[in-house]
DRENBA-290073 format. One record per atom (N, C-alpha, C, CB): x, y, z. Coordinates in steps of 0.2 Angstrom, whole numbers, padded with zeros to 4 digits, always signed. Glycine has a CB too. Example, Ala and Ser with C-alpha at 12.3 -4.5 7.8 and 13.67 -1.06 7.14 Angstrom:
REM residues 2
+0066-0028+0039/+0062-0022+0039/+0066-0016+0039/+0057-0022+0045/+0064-0011+0035/+0068-0005+0036/+0064+0000+0039/+0070-0003+0029/
END
This chain:
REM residues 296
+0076+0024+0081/+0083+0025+0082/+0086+0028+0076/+0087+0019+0084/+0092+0034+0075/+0095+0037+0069/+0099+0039+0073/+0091+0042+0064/+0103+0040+0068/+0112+0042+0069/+0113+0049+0072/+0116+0043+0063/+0108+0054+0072/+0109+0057+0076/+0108+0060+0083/+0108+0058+0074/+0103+0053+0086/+0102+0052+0091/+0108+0046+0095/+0095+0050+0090/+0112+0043+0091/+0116+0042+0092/+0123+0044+0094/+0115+0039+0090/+0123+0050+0090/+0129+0055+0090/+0127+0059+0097/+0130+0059+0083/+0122+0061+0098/+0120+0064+0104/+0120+0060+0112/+0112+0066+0101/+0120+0054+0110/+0121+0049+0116/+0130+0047+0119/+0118+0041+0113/+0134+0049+0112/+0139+0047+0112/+0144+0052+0114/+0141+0044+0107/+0141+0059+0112/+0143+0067+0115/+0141+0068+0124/+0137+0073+0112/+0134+0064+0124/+0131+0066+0131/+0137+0063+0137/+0123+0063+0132/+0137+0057+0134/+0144+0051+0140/+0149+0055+0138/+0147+0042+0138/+0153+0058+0133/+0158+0059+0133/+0160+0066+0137/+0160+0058+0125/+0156+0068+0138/+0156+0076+0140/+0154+0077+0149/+0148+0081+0135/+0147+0073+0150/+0147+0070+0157/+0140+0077+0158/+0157+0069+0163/+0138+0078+0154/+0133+0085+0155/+0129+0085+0147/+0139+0093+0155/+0121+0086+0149/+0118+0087+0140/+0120+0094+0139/+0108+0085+0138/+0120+0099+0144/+0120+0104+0142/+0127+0107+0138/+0118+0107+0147/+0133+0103+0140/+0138+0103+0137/+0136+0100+0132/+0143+0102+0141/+0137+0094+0130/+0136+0089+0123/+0132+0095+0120/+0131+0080+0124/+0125+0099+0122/+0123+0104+0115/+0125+0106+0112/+0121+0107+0116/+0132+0110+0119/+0136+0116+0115/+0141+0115+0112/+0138+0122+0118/+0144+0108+0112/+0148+0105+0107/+0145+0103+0100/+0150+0098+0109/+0137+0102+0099/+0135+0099+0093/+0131+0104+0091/+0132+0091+0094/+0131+0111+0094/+0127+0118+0092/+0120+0116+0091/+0131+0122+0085/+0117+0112+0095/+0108+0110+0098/+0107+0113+0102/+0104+0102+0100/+0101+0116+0104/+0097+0117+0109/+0096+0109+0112/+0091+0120+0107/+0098+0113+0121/+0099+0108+0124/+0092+0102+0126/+0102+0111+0129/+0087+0108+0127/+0080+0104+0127/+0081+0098+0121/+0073+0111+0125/+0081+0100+0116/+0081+0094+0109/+0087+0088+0110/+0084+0099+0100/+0092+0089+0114/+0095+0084+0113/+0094+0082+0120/+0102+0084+0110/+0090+0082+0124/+0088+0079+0130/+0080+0076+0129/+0089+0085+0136/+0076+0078+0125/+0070+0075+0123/+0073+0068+0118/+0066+0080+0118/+0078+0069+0112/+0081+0063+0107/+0083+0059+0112/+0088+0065+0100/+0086+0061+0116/+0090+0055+0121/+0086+0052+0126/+0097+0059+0125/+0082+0054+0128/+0075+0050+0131/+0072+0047+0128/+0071+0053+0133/+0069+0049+0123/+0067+0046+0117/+0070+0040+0115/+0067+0049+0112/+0076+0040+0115/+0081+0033+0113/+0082+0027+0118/+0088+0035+0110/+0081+0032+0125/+0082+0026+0129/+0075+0022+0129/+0084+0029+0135/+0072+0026+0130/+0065+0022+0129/+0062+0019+0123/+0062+0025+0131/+0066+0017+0120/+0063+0014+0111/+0068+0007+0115/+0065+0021+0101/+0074+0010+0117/+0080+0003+0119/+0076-0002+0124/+0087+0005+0124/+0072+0004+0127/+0070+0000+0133/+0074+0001+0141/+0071-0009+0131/+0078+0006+0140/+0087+0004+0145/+0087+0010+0147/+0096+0002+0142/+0090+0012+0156/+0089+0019+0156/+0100+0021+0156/+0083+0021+0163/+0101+0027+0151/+0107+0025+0149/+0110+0030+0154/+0109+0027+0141/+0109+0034+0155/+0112+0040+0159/+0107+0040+0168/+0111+0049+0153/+0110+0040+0173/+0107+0043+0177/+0110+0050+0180/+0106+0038+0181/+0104+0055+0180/+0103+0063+0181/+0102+0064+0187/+0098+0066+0178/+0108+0070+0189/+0107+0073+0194/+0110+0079+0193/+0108+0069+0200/+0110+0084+0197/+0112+0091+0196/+0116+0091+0194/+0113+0096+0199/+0123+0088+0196/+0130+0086+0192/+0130+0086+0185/+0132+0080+0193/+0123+0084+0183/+0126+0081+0175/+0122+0075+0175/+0137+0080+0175/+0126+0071+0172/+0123+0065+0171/+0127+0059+0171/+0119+0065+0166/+0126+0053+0172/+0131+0046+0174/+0131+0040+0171/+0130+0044+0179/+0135+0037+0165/+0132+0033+0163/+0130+0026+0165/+0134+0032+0158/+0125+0023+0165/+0125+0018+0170/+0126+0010+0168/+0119+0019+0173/+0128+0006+0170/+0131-0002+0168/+0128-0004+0163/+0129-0006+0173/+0119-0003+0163/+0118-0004+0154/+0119-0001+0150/+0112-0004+0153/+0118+0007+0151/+0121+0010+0146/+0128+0010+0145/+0120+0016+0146/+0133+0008+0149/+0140+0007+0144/+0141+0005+0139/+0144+0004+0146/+0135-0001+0138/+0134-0008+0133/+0132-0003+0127/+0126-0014+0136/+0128-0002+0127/+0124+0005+0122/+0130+0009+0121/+0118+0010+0126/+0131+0013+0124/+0136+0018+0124/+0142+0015+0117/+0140+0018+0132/+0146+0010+0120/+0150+0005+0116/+0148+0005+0110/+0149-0001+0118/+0141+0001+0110/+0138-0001+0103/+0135+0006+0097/+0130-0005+0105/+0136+0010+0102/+0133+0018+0096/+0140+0021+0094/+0128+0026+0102/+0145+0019+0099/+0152+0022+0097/+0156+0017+0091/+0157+0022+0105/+0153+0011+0089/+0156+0007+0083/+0151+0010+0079/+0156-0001+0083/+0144+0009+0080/+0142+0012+0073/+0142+0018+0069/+0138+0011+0072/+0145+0022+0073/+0148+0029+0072/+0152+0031+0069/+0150+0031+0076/+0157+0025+0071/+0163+0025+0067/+0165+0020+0061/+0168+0024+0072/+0159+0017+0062/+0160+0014+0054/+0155+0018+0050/+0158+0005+0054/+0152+0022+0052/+0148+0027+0047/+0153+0029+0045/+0141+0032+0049/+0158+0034+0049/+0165+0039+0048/+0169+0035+0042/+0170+0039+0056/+0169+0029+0042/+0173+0024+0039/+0170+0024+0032/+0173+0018+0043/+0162+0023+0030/+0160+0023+0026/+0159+0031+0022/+0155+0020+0027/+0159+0034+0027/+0158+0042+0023/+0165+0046+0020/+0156+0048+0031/+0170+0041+0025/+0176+0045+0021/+0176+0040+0013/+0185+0043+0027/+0175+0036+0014/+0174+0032+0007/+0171+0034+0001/+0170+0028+0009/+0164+0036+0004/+0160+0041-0001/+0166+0046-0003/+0154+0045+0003/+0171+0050-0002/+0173+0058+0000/+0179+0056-0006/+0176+0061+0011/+0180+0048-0008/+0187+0047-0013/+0183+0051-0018/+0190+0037-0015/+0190+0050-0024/+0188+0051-0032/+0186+0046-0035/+0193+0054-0036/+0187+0040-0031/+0182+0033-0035/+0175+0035-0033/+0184+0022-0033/+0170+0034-0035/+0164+0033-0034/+0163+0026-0029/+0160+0033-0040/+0159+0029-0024/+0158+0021-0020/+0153+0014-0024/+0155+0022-0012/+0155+0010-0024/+0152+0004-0028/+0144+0006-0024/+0157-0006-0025/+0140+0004-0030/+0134+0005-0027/+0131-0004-0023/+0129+0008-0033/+0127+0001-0016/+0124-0005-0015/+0120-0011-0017/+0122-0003-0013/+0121-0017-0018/+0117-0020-0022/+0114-0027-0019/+0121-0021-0028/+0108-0028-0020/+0105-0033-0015/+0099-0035-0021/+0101-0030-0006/+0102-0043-0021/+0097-0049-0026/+0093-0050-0023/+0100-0056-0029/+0089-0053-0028/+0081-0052-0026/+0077-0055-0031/+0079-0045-0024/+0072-0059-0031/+0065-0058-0035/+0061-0052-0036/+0062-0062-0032/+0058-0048-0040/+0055-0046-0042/+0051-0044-0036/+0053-0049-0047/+0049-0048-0033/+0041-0047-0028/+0046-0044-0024/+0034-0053-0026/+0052-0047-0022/+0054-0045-0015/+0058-0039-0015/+0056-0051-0012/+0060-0039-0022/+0064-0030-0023/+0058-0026-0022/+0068-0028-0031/+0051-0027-0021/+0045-0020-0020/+0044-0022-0015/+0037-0019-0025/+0044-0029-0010/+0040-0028-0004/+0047-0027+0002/+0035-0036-0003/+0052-0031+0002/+0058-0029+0004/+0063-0024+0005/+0059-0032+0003/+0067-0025-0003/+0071-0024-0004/+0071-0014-0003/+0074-0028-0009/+0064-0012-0006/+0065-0007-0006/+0064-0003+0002/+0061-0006-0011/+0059-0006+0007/+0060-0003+0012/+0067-0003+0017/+0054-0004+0014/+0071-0009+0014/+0076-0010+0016/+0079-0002+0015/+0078-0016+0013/+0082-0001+0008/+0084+0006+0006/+0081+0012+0011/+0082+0008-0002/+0075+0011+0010/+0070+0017+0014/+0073+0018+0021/+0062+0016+0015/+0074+0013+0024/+0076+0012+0032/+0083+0014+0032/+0075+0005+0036/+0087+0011+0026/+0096+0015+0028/+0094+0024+0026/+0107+0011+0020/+0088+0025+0021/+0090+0032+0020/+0088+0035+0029/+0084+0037+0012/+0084+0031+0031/+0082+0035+0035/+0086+0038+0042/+0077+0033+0036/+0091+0033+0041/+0097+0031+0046/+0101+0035+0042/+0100+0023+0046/+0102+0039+0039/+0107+0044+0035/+0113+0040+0031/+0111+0049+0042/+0109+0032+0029/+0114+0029+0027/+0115+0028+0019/+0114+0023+0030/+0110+0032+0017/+0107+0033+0010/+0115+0031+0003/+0105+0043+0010/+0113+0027+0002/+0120+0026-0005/+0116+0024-0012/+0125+0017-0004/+0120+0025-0017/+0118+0020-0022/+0115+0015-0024/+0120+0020-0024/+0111+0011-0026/+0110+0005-0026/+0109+0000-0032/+0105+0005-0023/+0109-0006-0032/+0105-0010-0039/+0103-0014-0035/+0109-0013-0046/+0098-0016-0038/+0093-0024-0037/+0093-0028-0043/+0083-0022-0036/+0095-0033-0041/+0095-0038-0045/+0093-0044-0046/+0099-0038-0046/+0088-0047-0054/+0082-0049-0052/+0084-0057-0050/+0077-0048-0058/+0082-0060-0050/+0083-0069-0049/+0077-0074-0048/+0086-0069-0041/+0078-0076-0053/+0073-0082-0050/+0071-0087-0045/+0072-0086-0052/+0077-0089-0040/+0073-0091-0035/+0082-0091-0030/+0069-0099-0038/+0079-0095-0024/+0086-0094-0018/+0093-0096-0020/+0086-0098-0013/+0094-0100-0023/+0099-0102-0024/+0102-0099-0029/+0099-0108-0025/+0101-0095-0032/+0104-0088-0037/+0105-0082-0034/+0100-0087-0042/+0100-0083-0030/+0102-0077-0023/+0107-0077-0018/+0097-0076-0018/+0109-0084-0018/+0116-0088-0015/+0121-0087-0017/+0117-0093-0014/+0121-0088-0022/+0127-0089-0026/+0129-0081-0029/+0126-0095-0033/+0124-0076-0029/+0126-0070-0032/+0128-0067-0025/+0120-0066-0037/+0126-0067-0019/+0131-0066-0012/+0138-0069-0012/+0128-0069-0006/+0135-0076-0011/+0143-0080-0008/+0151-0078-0017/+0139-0095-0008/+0148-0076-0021/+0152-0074-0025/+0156-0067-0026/+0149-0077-0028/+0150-0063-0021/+0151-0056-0021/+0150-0052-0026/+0157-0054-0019/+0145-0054-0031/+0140-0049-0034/+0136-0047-0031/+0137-0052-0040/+0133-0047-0026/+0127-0042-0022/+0131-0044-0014/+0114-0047-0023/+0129-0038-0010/+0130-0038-0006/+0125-0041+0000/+0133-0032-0008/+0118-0041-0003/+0112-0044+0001/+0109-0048-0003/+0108-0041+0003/+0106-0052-0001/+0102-0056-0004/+0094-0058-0003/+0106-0061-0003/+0087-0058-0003/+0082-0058+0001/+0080-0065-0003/+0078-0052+0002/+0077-0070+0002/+0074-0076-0002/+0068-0077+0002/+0078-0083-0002/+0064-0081-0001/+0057-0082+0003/+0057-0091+0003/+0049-0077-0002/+0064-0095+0001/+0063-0103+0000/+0068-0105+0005/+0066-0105-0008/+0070-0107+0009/+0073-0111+0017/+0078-0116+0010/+0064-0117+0025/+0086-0116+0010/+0089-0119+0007/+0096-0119+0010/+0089-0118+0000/+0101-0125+0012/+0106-0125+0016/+0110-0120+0012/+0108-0131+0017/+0116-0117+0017/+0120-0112+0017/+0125-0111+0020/+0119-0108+0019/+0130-0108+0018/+0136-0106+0022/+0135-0099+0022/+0143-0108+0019/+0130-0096+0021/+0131-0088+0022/+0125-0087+0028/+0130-0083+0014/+0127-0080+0030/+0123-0080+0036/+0117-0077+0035/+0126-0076+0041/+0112-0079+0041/+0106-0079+0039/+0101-0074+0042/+0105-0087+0040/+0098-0067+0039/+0094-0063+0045/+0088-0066+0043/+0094-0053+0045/+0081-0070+0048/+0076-0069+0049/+0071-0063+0045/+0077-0070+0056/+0068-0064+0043/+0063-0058+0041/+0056-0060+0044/+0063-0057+0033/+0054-0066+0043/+0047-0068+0044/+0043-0072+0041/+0043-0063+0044/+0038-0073+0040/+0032-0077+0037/+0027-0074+0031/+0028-0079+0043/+0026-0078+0027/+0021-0073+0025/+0018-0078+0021/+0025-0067+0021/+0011-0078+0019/+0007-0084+0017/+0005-0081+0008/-0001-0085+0023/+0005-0091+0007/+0006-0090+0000/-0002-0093-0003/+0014-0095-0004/-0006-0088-0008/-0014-0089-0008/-0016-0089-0014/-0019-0085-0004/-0022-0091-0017/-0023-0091-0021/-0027-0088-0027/-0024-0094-0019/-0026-0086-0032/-0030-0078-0035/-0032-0081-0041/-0025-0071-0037/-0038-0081-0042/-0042-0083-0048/-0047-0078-0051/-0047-0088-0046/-0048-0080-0056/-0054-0075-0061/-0063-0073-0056/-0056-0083-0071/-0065-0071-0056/-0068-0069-0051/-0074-0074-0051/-0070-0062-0050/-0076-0077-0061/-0079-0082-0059/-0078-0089-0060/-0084-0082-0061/-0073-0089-0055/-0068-0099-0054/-0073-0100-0048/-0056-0100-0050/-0078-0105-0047/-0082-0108-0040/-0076-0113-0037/-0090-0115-0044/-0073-0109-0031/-0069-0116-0027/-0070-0114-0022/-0060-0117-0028/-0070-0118-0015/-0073-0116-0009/-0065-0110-0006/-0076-0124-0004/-0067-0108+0000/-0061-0102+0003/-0062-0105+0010/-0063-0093+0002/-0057-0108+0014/-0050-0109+0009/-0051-0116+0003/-0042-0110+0015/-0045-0116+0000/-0047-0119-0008/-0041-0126-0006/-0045-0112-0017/-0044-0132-0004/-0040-0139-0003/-0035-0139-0009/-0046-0147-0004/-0029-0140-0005/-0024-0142-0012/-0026-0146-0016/-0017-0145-0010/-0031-0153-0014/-0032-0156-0021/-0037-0152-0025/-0035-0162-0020/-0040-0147-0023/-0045-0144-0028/-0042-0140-0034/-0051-0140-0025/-0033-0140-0033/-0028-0137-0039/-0029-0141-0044/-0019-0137-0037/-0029-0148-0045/-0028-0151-0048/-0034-0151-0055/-0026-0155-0045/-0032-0149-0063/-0038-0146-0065/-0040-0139-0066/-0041-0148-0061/-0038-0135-0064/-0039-0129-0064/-0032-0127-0067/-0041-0126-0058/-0033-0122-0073/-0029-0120-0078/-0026-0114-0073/-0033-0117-0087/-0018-0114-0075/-0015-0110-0068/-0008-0107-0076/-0010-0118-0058/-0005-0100-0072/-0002-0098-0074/+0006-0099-0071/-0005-0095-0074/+0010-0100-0073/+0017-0102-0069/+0023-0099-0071/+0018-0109-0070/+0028-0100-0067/+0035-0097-0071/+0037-0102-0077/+0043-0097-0064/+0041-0099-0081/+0044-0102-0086/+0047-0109-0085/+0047-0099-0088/+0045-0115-0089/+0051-0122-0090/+0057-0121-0088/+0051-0124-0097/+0061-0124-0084/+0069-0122-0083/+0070-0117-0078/+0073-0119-0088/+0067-0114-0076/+0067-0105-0069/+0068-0109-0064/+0059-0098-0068/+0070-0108-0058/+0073-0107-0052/+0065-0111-0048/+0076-0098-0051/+0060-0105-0049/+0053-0106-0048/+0049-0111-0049/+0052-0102-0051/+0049-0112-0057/+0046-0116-0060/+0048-0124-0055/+0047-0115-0068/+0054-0126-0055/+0057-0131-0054/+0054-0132-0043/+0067-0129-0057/+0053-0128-0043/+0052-0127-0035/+0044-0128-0036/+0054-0117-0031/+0040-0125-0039/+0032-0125-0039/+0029-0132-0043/+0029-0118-0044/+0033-0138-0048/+0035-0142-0051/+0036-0146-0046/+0038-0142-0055/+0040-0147-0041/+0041-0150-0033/+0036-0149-0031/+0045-0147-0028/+0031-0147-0028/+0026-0146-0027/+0020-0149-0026/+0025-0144-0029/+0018-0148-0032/+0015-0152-0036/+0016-0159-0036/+0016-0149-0041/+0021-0162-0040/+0021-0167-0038/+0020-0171-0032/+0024-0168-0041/+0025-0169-0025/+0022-0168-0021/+0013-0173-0018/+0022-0162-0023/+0012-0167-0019/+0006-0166-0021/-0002-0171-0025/+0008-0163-0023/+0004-0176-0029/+0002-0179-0036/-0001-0177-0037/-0001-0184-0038/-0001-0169-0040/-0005-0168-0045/-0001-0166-0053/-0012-0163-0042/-0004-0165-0058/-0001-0161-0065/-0004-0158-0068/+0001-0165-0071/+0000-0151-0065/-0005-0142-0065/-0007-0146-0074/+0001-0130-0064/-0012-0139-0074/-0014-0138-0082/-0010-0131-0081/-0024-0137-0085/-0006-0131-0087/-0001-0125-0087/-0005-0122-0094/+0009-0126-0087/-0009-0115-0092/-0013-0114-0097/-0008-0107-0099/-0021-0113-0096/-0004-0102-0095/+0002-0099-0098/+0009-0098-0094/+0001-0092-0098/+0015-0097-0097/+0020-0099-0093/+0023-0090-0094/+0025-0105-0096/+0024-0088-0091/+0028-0081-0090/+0031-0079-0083/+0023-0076-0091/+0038-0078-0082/+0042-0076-0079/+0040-0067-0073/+0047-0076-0086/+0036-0064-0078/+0034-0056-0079/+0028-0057-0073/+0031-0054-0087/+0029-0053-0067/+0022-0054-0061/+0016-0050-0064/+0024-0051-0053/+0018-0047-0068/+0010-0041-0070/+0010-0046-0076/+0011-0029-0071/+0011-0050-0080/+0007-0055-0085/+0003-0058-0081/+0012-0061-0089/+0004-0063-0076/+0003-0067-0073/-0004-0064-0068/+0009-0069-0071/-0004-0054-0065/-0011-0054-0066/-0013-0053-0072/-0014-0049-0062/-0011-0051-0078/-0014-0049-0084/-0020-0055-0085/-0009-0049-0091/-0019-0062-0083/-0019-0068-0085/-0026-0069-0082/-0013-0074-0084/-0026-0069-0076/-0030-0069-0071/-0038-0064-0073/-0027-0066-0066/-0034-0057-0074/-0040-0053-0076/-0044-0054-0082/-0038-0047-0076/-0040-0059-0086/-0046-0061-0092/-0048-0065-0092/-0044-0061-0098/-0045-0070-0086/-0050-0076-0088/-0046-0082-0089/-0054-0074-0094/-0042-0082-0091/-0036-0085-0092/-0034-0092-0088/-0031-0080-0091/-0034-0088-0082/-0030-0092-0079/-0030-0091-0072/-0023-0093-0081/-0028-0096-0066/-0027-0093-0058/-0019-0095-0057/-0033-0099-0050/-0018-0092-0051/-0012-0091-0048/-0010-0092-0041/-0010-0086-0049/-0003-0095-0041/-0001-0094-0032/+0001-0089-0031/+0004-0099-0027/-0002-0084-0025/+0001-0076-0028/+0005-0076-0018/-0009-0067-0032/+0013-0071-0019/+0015-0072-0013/+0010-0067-0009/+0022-0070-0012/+0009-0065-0004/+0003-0060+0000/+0008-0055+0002/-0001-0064+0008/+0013-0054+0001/+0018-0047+0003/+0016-0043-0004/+0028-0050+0005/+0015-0046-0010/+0013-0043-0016/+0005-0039-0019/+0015-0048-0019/+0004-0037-0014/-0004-0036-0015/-0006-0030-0019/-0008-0034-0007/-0001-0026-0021/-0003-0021-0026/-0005-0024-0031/+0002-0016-0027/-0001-0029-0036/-0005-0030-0042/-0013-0031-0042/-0003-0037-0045/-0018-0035-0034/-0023-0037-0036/-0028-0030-0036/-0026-0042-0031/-0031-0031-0041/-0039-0025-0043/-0043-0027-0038/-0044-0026-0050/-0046-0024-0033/-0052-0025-0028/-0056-0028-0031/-0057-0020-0025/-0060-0033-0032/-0067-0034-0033/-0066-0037-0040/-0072-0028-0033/-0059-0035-0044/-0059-0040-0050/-0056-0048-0051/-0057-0037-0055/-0054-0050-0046/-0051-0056-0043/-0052-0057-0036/-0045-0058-0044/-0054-0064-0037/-0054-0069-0030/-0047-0069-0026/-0055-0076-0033/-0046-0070-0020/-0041-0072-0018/-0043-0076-0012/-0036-0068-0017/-0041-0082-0011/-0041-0085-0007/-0036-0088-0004/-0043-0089-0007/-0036-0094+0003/-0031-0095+0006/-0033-0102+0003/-0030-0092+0013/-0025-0106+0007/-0027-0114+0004/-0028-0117+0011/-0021-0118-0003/-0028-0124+0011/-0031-0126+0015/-0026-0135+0014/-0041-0124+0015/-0020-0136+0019/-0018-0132+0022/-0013-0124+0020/-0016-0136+0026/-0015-0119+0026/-0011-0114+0023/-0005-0115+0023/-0011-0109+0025/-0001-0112+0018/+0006-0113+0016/+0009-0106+0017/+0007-0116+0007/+0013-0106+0021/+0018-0100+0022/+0026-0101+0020/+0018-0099+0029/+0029-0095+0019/+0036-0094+0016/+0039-0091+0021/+0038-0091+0010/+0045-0092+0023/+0050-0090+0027/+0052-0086+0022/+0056-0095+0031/+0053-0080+0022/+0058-0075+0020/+0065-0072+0025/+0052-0069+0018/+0069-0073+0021/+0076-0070+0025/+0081-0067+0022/+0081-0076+0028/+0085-0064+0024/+0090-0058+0020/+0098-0063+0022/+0090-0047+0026/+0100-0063+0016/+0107-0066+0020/+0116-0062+0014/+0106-0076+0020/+0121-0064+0018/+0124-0059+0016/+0130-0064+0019/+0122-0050+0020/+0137-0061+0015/+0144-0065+0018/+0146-0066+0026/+0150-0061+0014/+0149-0071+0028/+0148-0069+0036/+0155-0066+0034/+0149-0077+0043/+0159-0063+0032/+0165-0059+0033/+0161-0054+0034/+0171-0059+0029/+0156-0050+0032/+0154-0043+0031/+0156-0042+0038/+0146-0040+0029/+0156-0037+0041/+0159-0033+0047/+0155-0033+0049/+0163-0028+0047/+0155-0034+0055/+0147-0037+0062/+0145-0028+0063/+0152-0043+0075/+0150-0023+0063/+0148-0018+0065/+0147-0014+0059/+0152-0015+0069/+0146-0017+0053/+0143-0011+0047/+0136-0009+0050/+0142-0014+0038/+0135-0002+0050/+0129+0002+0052/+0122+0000+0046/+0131+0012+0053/+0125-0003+0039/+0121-0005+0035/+0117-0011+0038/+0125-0006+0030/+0123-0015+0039/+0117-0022+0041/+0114-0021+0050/+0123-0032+0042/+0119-0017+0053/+0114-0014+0057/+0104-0011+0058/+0118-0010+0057/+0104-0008+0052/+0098-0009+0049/+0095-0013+0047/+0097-0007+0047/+0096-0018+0043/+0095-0023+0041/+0092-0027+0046/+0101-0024+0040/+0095-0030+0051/+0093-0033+0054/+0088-0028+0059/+0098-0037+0055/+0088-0022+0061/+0084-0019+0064/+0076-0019+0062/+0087-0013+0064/+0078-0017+0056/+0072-0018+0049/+0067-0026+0049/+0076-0018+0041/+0072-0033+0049/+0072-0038+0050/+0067-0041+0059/+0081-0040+0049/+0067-0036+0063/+0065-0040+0070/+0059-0036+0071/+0071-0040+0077/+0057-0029+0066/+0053-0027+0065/+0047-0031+0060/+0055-0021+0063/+0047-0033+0058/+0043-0035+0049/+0042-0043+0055/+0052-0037+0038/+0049-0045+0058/+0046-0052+0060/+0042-0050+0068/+0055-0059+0062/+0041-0049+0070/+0037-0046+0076/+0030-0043+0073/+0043-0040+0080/+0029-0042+0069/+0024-0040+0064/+0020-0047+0062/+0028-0037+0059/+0025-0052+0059/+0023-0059+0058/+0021-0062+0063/+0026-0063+0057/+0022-0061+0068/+0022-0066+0073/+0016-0070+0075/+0024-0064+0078/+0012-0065+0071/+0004-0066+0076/+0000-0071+0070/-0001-0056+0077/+0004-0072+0064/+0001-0076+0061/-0001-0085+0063/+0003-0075+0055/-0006-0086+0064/-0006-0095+0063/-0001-0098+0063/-0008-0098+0056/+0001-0102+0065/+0006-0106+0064/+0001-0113+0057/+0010-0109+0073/
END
């Protein structure tokens, strides 16, 4: 779905003819009768019913109809925005490190693709509750977390994603690797005081066990640096797979597996019809429908 299949949906009703809606939006009529089939069927709904007349919108497609005519008009709303002599505030969505490359960025990719393309900053965070507070205070406008912590802000689903183990290639542990067989094995960790640390310290204890913390670093490419020499293992997230070298580290899973809820969340005043979080969440039921198939 893109905006200009939606503008082409909202021409077609308004006109009551594709071939008229073309010659308003200067397309060949074939093209904007292929987009508009195309979209009905990606909805699942059939929006118009055809007959020599023209065409008719039908009871589901009013519903649609409606919903493409707000986010239209709040793009209109945003664009005249863009069009002032202030620069428009750039988009900005907090985040951890891992999840500004596995998220946040295809997040951007999906509004450019939606013609919603803006400025942006990512900003980094150590863990949810700094991703909270930099929303609910209205320094970022999004927020992505992978830690489940109570909220007053609203909450988009993203999915699951499983958290595994990465060692020097010659660490002997079986696959998958028992949580007690952590204990004892020199591990690399976030820093004393981080967001993180304080969460993986939970854990652990947990757990009874007292990691050997053989380095502490903040930095995710230290942390394979650490790995690759020998150094040390790690809980690495599995949405982050570009740091690992084929064949020069291990990775396992643990046993039992441990998975993170990753979610996007964002003030509940934001306006229900910004075409931004419209993607967002569009993006959001894609990535989780993708999860689904994992283990529980």
């Amino acid at each position: 779905m893109n905006i200009q299949q939606l503008t082409y949906l909202v021409e077609t009703a308004e006109t009551g003819s594709m071939t008229a809606a073309a010659a308003q939006l200067y397309v060949a009529q074939p093209a904007l009768s292929r987009a508009v089939r195309a979209l009905e069927r990606e909805l699942g709904v059939t929006v118009f019913a055809r007959s020599a007349r023209g065409v008719r919108v039908t009871s589901e497609g009013e519903v649609v109809v409606a919903k493409a005519r707000r986010v239209l008009r709040s793009l209109a709303v945003l664009q005249q925005a863009g069009d002032g002599t202030t620069p428009a505030a750039p988009f900005t969505i907090a985040a951890s490190p891992t999840l500004q490359a596995a998220v946040a960025i295809p997040i951007l990719r999906a509004l450019d693709d939606h013609g919603l393309s803006t400025s942006s900053r990512l900003l980094g965070t150590g863990g949810a509750a700094t991703v909270h507070e930099l929303v609910r205070s209205g320094r970022a406008d999004l927020g992505i977390c992978d830690q489940t912590i109570e909220t007053d802000l609203a909450v988009i689903p993203v999915g699951r994603v499983e958290v595994r183990f990465v060692s020097p290639a010659a660490v002997d542990l079986p696959d998958p690797v028992p949580l007690a067989d952590l204990a004892g094995v020199p591990l690399v960790l976030p820093t004393l005081g981080s967001d993180r640390r304080a969460a993986l310290d939970a854990f652990f204890a947990a757990l009874g066990i007292e990691p050997v913390v053989a380095v502490e670093s903040d930095e995710r490419s230290v942390w394979m640096e650490a790995v690759l020499h020998g150094l040390a293992s790690c809980l690495w997230h599995s949405l982050d797979g570009r740091w690992l070298p084929p064949g020069a580290v291990t990775v396992r899973s643990l046993e039992p597996a441990l998975w993170q809820e990753v979610s996007v969340v964002h003030r509940p005043g934001t306006a229900a019809d910004d075409p931004r979080l419209e993607v967002v969440r569009r993006f959001a039921e894609l990535v989780a429908v993708r999860s689904s198939s994992c283990p529980s």
